[in-house]
C-alpha positions as CSV (number, residue, x, y, z in Angstrom):
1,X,-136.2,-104.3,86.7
2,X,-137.0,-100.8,87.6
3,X,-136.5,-97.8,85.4
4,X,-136.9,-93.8,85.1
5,X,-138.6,-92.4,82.8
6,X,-138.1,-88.5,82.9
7,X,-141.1,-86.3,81.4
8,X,-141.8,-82.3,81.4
9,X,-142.0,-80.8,84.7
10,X,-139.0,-82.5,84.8
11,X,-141.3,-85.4,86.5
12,X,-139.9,-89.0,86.7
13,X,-141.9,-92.0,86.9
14,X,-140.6,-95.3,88.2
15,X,-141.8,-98.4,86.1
16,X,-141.3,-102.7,85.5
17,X,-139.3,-103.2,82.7
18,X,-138.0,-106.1,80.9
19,X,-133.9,-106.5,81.8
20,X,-132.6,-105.5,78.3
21,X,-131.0,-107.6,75.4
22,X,-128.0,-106.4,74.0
23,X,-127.4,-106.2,70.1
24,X,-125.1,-107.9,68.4
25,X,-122.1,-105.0,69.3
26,X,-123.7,-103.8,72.2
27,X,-122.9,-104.4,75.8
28,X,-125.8,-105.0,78.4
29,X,-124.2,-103.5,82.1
30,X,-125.9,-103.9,85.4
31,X,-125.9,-100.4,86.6
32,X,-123.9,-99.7,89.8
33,X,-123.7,-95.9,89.5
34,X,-125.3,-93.1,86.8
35,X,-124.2,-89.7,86.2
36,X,-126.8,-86.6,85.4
37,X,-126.6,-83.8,82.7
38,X,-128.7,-80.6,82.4
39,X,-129.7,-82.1,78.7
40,X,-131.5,-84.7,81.0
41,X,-134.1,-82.4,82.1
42,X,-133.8,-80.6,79.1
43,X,-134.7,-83.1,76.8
44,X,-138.0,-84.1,78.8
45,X,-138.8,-79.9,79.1
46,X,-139.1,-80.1,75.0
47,X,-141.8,-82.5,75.2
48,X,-139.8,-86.1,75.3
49,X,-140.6,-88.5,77.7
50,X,-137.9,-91.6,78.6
51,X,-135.4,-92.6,80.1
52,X,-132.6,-89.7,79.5
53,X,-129.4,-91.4,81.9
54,X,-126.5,-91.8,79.4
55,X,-123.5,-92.0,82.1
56,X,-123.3,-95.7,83.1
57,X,-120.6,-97.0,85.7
58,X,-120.9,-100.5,86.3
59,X,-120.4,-104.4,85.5
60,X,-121.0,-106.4,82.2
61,X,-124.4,-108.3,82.8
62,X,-124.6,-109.7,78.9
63,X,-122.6,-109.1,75.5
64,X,-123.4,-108.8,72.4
65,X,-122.5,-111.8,69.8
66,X,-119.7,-109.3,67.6
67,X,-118.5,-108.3,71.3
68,X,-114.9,-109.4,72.0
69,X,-113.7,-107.0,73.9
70,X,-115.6,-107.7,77.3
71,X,-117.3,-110.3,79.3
72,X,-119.8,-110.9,82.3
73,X,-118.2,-109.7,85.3
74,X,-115.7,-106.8,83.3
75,X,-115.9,-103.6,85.6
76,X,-116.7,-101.1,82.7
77,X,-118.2,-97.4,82.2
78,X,-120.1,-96.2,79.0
79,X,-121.9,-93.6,77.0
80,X,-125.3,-94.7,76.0
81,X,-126.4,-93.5,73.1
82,X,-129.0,-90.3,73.7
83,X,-132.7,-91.0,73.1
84,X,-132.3,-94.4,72.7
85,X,-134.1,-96.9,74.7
86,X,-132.4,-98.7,77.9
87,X,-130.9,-95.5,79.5
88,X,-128.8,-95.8,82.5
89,X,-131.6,-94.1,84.7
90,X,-132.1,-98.0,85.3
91,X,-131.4,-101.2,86.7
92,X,-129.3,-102.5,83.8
93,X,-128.6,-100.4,80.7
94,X,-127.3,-100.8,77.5
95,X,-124.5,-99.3,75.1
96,X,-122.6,-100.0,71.7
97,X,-119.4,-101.8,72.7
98,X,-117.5,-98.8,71.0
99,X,-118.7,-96.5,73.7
100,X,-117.5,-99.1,76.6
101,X,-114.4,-99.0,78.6
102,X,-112.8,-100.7,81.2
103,X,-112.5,-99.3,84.5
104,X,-109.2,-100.0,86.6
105,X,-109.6,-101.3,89.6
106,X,-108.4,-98.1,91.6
107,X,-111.4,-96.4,89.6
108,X,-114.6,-96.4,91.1
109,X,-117.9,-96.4,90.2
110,X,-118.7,-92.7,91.5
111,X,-115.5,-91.3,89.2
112,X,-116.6,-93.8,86.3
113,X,-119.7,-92.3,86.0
114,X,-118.4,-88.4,85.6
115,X,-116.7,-89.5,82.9
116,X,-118.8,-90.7,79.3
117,X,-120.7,-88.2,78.2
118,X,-118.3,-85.2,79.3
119,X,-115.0,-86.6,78.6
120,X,-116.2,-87.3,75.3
121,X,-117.4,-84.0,74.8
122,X,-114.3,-82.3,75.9
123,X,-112.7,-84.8,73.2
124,X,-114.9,-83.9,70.5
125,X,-114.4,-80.0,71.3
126,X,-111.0,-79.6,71.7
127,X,-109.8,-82.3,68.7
128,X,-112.9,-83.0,66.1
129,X,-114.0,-78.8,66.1
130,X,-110.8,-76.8,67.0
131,X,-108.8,-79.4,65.4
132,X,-105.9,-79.0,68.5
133,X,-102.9,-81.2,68.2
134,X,-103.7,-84.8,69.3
135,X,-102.1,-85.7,73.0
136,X,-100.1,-88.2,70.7
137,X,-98.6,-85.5,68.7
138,X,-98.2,-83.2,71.0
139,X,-97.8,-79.4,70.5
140,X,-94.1,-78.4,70.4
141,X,-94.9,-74.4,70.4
142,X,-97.4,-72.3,73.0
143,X,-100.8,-72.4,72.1
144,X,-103.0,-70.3,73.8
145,X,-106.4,-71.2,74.9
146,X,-109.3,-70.5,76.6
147,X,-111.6,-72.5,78.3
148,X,-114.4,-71.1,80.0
149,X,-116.2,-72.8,82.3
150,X,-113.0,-74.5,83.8
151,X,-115.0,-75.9,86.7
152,X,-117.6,-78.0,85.1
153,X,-117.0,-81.5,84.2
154,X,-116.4,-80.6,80.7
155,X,-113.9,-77.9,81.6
156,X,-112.5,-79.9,83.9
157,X,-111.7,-82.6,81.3
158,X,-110.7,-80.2,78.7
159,X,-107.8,-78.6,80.9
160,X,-106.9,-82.0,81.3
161,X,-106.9,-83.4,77.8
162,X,-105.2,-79.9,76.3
163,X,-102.8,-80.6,78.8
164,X,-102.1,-83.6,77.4
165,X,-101.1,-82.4,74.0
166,X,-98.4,-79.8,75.8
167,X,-101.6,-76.5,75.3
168,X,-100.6,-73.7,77.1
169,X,-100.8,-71.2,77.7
170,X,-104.6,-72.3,79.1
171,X,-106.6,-69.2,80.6
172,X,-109.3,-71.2,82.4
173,X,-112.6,-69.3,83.8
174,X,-114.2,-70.1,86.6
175,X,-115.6,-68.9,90.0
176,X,-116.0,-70.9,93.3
177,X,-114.1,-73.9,91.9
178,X,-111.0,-71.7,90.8
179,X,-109.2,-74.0,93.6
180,X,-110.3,-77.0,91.9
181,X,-109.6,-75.5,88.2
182,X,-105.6,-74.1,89.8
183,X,-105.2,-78.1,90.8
184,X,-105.2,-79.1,87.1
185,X,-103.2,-75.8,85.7
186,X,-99.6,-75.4,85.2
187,X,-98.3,-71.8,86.2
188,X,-94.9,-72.4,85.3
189,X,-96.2,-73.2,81.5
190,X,-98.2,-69.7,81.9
191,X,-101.7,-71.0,82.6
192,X,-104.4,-69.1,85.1
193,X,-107.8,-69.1,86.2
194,X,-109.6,-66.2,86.3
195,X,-112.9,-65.7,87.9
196,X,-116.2,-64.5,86.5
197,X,-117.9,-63.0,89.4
198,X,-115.6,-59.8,88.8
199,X,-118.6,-59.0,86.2
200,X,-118.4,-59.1,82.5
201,X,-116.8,-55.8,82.1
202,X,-113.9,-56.7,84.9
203,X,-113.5,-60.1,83.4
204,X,-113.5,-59.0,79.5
205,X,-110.6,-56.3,80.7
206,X,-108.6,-59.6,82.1
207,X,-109.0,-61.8,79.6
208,X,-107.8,-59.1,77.4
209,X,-105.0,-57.9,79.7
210,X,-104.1,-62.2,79.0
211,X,-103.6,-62.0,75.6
212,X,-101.7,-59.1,75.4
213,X,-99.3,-61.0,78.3
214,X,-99.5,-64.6,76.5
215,X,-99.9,-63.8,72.7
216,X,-102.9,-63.8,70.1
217,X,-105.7,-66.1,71.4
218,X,-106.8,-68.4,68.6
219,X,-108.7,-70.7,70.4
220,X,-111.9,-70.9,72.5
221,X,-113.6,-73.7,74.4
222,X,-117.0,-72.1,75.5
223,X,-118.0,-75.0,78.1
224,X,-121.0,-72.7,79.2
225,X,-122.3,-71.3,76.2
226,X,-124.7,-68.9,78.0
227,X,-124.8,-66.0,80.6
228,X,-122.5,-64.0,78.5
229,X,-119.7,-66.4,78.0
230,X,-119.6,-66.1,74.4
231,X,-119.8,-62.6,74.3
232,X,-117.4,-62.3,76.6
233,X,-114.6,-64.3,74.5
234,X,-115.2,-62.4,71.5
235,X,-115.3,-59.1,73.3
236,X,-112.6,-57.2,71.3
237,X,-109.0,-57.9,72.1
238,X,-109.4,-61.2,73.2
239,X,-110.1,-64.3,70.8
240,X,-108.4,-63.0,67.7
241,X,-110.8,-61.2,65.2
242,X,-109.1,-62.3,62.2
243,X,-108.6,-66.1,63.1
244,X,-110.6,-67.5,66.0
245,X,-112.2,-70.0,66.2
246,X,-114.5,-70.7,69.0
247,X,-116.5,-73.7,69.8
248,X,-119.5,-73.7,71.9
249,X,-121.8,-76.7,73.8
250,X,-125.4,-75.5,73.4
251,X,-126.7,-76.7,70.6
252,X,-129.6,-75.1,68.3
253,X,-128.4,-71.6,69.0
254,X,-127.2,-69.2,66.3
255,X,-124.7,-67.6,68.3
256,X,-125.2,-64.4,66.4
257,X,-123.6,-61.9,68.7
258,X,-120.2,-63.7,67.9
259,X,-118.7,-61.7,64.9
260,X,-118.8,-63.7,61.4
261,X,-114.8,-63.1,61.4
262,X,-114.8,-65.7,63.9
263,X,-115.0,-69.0,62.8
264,X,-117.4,-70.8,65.7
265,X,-118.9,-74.2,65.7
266,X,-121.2,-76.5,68.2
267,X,-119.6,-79.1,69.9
268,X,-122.2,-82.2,69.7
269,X,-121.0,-85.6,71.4
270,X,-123.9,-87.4,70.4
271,X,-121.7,-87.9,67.1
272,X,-119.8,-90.8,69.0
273,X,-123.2,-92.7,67.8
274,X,-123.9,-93.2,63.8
275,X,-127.9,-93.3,65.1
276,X,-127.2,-89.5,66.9
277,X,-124.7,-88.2,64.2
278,X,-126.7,-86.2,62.0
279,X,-126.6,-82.7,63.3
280,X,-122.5,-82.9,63.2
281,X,-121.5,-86.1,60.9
282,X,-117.8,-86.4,60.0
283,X,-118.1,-88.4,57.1
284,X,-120.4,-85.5,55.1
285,X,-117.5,-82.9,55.7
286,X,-114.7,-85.3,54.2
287,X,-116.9,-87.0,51.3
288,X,-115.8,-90.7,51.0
289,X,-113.8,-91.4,54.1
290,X,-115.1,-94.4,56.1
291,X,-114.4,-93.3,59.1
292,X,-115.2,-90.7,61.4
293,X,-116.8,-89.0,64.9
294,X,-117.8,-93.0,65.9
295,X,-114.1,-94.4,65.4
296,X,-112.5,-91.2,67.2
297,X,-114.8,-91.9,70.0
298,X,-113.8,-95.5,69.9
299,X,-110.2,-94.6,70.2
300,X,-110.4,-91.9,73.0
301,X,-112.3,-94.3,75.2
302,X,-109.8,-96.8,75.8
303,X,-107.2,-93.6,75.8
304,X,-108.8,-92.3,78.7
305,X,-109.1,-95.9,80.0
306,X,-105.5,-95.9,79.7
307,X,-104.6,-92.4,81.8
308,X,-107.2,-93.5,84.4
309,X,-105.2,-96.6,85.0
310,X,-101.6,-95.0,84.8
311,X,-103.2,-91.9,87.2
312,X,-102.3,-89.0,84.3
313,X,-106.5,-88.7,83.6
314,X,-108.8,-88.4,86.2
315,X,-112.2,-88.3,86.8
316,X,-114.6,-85.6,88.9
317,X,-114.1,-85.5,92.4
């Protein structure tokens, strides 16, 4: 088969390689469609070179022998697990069964494939680091939030998901894809976008005009994590001083600017894999549980599975 192997430049190299062989719980896929991610390009500007795809949309080649839950011919997406070998910048890819899930037939491959990586993370954000009400248990009482960066994939899936568990008030930032963001929003529930390209000073003065319309801000999604964003949300007046919490995307930063008052953490989905849990591992902040970031992951999957099939989840245009 052919594969890409991304290196520093970013340069990417097409070369022969073997069609893979699953492991016993993974799930080898004949690749139909991949997704990109700026960590794709990042990764190979730090020095690594492979193949960095991790969105796969396509259709079960081979299974695993502990695999029960698909078969050749099963119309699946996944999230492979990052810096492993057989990426989906490939022919055929492979991923741990628990990261696999079916993709209804009114799906297709394009939307499967803007889903893994940043559904997962919006997941991860909004229920393993602000620890937000589960769309099971929904919220009965507002809960304001903001989530900035509304047009991105992971904003996109965190308005969604937060909408899910009854959030709202949800003050979404955004520019050009405001239209896109308002499509998700629900005004009557108090939610609004409000656009960055006002400038930081204009845009600090609205976010804090929101909170004194829509009550202390205790919650922060930073799906952007640079150019100011943080800053921005913990500009005074806005995210609560006292108890905030805010969680941010790019990993390896300090974050200093953000006050220490503010409780902030780094949202990292590479904890839906036990091999890529290190940097954020469930199981070392609850001592002796036996579960954790994998099984969450595990579970959300097939949720999402679930909305994308009754139409109350969707993917990226």
């Amino acid at each position: 088969m052919k594969e890409a192997i991304v290196s520093k430049g970013p340069k990417v190299s097409i070369i022969d390689s073997p069609i893979p062989v699953p492991g016993e719980s993974q799930v080898a896929i004949k690749v139909v469609l991949s997704g990109s991610n700026p960590k794709d390009w990042k990764r190979a500007e730090a020095g690594d070179e492979l193949n960095t795809g991790d969105d796969i949309a396509g259709v079960v080649h081979t299974v695993g022998s502990n695999v029960v839950e698909f078969k050749p011919g099963d119309r699946v997406a996944a999230f492979h697990q990052m810096m492993a070998p057989h990426g989906s910048f490939a022919e055929y890819a492979v991923a741990e069964a628990h990261t696999t899930f079916h993709l209804p037939k009114q799906t297709s491959f394009e939307e499967g494939a803007t889903l893994p990586l940043a559904a997962m993370t919006a997941a991860f954000g909004l229920y393993q680091k602000l620890n937000l009400p589960l769309p099971w248990h929904p919220t009965s009482t507002p809960i304001p939030l903001i989530i900035y960066g509304g047009a991105s994939a992971v904003g996109t899936y965190a308005i969604q998901l937060a909408s899910l568990s009854n959030i709202h008030p949800i003050i979404a930032v955004a520019g050009k894809g405001i239209p896109h963001v308002e499509s998700y929003l629900d005004a009557s529930k108090g939610d609004i976008a409000l656009d960055y390209r006002v400038g930081n000073e204009k845009l600090v003065s609205n976010l804090q005009e929101a909170a004194q319309s829509k009550g202390k801000i205790e919650y922060a999604f930073d799906c952007i994590s640079e150019h100011n964003s943080y800053q921005n949300i913990c500009s005074p007046s806005v995210l609560d001083h006292s108890t905030g919490q805010i969680t941010l995307i790019q990993p390896f930063k300090d974050y200093a600017e953000i006050p220490p008052s503010i409780t902030k953490s780094t949202t990292f989905v590479g904890g839906a894999h036990k091999g890529t849990d290190a940097l954020d591992s469930w199981q070392k902040k609850v001592p002796g549980t036996k579960v954790g970031n994998q099984e969450f992951a595990h579970a959300m999957f097939r949720f999402i599975a679930r909305g994308l099939g009754e139409g109350w989840f969707r993917g990226m245009p």
